[in-house]
Structures are given as C-alpha cells and as structure tokens.
C-alpha positions as CSV (number, residue, x, y, z in Angstrom):
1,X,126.8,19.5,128.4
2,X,123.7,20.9,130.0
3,X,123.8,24.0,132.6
4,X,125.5,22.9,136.1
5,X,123.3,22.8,139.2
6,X,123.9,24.9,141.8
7,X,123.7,24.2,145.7
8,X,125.0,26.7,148.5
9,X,127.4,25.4,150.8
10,X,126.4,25.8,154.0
11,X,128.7,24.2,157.2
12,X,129.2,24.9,161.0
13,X,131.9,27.1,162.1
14,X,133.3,27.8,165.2
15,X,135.0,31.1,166.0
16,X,135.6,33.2,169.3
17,X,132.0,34.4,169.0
18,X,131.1,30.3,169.8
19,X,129.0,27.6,167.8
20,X,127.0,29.3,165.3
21,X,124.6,27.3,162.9
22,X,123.8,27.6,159.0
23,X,120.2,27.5,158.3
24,X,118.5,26.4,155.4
25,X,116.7,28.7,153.2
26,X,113.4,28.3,151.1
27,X,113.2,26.6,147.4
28,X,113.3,24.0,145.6
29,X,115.8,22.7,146.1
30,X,115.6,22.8,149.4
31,X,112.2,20.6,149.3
32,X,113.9,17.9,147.1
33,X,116.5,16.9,149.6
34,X,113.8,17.1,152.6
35,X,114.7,20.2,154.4
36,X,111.7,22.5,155.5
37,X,112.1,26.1,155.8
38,X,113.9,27.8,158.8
39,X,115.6,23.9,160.0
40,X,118.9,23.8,161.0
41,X,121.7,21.5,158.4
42,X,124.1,21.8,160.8
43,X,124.0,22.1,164.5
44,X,124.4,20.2,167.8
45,X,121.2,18.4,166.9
46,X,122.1,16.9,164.1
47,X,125.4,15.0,163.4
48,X,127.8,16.8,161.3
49,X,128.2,15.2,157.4
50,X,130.9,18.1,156.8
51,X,131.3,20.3,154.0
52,X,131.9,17.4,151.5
53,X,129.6,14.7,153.1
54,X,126.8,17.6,153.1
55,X,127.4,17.6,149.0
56,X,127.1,14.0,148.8
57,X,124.3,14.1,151.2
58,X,122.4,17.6,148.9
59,X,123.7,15.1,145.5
60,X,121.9,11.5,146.8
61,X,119.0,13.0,148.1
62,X,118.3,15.7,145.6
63,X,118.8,13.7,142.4
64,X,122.2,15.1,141.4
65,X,124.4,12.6,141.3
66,X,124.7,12.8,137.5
67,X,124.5,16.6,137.6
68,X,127.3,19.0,136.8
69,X,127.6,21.0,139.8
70,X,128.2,24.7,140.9
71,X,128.8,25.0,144.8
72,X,129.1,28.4,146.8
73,X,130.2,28.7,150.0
74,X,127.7,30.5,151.8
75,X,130.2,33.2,153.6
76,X,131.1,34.7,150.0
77,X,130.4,37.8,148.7
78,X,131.7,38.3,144.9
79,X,130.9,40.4,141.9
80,X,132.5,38.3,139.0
81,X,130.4,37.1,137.3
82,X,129.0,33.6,137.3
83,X,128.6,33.6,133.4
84,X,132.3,34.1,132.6
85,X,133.1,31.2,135.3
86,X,130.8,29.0,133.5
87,X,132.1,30.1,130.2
88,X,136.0,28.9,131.7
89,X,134.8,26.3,133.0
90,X,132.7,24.7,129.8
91,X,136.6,25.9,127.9
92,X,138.6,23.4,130.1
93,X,136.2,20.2,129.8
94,X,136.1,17.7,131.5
95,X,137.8,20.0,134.2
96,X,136.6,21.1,137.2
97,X,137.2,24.5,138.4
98,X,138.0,27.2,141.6
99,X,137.4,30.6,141.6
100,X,140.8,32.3,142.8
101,X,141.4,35.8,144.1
102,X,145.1,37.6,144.6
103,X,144.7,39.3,147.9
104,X,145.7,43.0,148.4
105,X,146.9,41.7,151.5
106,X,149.8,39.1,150.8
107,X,149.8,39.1,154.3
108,X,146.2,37.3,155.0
109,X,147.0,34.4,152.6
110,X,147.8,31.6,155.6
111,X,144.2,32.1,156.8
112,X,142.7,31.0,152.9
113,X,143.5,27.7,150.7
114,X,146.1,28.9,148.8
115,X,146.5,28.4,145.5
116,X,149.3,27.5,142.6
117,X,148.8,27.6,138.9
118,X,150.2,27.1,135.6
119,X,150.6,28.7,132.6
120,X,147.1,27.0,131.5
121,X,145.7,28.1,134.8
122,X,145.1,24.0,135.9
123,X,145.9,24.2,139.9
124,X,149.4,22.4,140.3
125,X,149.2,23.4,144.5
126,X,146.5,23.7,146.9
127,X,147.0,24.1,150.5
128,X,144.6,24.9,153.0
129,X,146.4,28.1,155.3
130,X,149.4,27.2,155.1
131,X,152.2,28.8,157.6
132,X,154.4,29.8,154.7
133,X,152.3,30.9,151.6
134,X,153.9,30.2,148.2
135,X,151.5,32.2,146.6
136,X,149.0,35.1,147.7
137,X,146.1,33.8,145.3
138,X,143.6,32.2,147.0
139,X,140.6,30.3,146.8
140,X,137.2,32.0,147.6
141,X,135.2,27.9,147.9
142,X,133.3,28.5,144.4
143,X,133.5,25.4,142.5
144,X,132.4,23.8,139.3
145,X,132.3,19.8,139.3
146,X,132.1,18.1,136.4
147,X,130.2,14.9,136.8
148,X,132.9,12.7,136.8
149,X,134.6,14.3,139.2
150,X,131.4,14.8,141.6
151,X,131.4,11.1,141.4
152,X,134.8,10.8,143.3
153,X,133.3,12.4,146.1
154,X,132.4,9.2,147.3
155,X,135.8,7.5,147.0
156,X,137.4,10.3,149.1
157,X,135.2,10.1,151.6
158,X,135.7,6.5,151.5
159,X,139.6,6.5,152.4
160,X,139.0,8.2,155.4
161,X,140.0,11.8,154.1
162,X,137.8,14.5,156.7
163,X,135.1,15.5,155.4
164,X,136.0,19.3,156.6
165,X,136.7,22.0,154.8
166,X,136.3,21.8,151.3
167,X,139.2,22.4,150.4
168,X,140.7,19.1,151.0
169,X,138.6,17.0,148.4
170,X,139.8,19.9,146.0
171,X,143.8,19.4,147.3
172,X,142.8,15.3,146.6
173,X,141.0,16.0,143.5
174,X,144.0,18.1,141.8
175,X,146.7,15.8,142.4
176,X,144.1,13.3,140.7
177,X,142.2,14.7,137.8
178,X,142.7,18.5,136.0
179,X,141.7,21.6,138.2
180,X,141.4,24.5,136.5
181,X,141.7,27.9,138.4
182,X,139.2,30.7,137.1
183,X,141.4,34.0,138.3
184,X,138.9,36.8,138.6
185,X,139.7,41.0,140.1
186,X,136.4,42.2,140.9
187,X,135.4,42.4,144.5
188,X,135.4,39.5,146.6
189,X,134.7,39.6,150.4
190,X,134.9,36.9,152.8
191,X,132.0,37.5,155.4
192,X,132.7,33.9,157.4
193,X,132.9,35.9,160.8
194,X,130.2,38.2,162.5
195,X,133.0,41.2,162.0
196,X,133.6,40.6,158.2
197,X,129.9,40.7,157.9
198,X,129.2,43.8,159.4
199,X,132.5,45.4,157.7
200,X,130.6,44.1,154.5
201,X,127.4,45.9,155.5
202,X,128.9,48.7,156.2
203,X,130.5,49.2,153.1
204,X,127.6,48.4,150.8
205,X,125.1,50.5,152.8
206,X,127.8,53.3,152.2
207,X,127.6,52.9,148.8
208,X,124.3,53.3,148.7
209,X,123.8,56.2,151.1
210,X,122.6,54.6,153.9
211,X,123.9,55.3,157.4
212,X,126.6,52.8,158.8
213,X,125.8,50.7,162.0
214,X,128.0,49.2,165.1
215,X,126.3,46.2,165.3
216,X,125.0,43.8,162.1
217,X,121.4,43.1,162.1
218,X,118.6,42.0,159.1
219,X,116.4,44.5,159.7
C-alpha cells in the first residue's frame, strides 16, 4: 500500500451572500487534469459535475483511478494531523475513512453530516443535517478512499444518487462497505461562509499579534 493521493475538494455554494465560485489553484496536479491557473471548476460557465462527479472527473483525467485517495474539502481549517489520519486509516484496511469532530456546540450539529460510530469507530449512521441529531459528532469532508472503494464512485453515480454534497456517496458507501471514523480534538474550523472566514482570520491574526479587521481580504 503506497501513499494516498491527495486532491482538494473544491464545489459551488450558494449562500445569502449569492453564487460564489471555487477556483483552481497552481500545481501539478492541477496541469494533469487540464486546468490552467486562475480558471474557474465550478461556475455558471461551466456545467456543474458536483462534489462527487468532480472526484471522478480529477480521478479519470488525472490518472488516479487506481490511486488511494485523500480528499479535503476546501472550506476546512484543521490542526490534526494528517499523519495520524493516515496512520488510522492504513490500521483499518481496506477501509475507508472520515475525519469526525464533537462540536462544543451540540446545538450546530443539524447544519453538518452527522455522524454514528461503534465501539471499533467503523461509521454505523451518517446523515447529512439532520432536523433531530443523534449524535453531536460530525464530519469535517476529509476522506481517505481506499481504491476499491474509489472505484464505486462510478456505480453511485450511476443509480442516479446526486452528485451533491459529499456526504451522500459516504451515507451510500457505509451502508455498503466499512467506514471507519478517525475522531480527532484539535481545532477544526469550518470557513464555508464569507463570515466563518473572517471569524477565522481574525482569530489566527490574534494569535499572532496582528491587528483584527471588519472585512476579510488577501492582502
């Protein structure tokens, strides 16, 4: 079992600040599958593959379909680290994996996929925000396929299941094959909304003495 591949997970959202679109960054990876620098993946110009057809897209055109993959949602920010997820991962072959978080906030859990485990931490429930949480441990969209399960991508997809959000192929996959949940308490903050990101900001420019803002910016 080699290293997994890794591929950011990059999809359109819309939210009461309107249509916003991920974009592409530089690498390598990014010139395998035919994306230049700066283009828009999703957007009104281009059809929309979803979350899941954008793997199977990223895994057909950059030569991973036999790869073991590692796939982060692009509105995560986490300090576990990625070498201890491996680690579980590798332990629970031929799993796959989810990161999972217990929220501080029981109270937020309807607005994640929440998440059920046993006493061998293999997912048993998955439901994307539900109204009545049975669980406040969530899933933060940091998964490890192995290959065979990457492979069943294309059967999903082939049913008719939606392509959006992730979480679905993972609720499909579970019920299907072992899902193992890697349950980490370092810091994890979702930064999926223009607010969330500037909280974020904030918080790490604090830490490191820098004066706070009102509005997010890159510069």
């Amino acid at each position: 079992m080699g290293e997994p591949r890794a591929i950011p997970l990059q999809w359109e959202q819309r939210s009461a600040g309107g249509l916003r679109s991920r974009r592409a960054g530089p690498g390598a990876f990014d010139a395998a599958v035919g994306f230049r620098k700066g283009q828009t993946v999703c957007g009104r110009t281009r059809p929309r593959l979803g979350a899941i057809g954008d793997i199977r897209f990223a895994c057909t055109r950059g030569g991973l379909a036999d790869a073991e993959l590692l796939v982060i949602a692009a509105d995560n920010l986490f300090e576990f680290s990625l070498d201890d997820y491996v680690a579980f991962w590798r332990r629970h072959a031929p799993g796959s994996a989810i990161a999972v978080h217990r929220l501080a906030d029981a109270s937020l859990a309807s607005l994640y996929g929440v998440v059920e485990l046993d006493a061998d931490d293999r997912v048993v429930g998955l439901e994307e925000k539900p109204e009545r949480p049975r669980s406040d441990l969530v899933s933060t969209a940091t998964y490890l396929f192995s290959r065979e399960h990457l492979g069943l991508i294309e059967r999903f997809l082939d049913e008719g299941n939606a392509p959006d959000p992730p979480g679905g192929f993972l609720t499909w996959l579970c019920a299907r094959e072992p899902v193992y949940g890697f349950r980490f308490s370092e810091e994890w903050l979702d930064i999926g909304e223009l607010s969330q990101l500037l909280a974020a900001d904030n918080r790490y420019r604090e830490r490191s003495g820098l004066p706070l803002r009102s509005v997010y910016s890159l510069a």
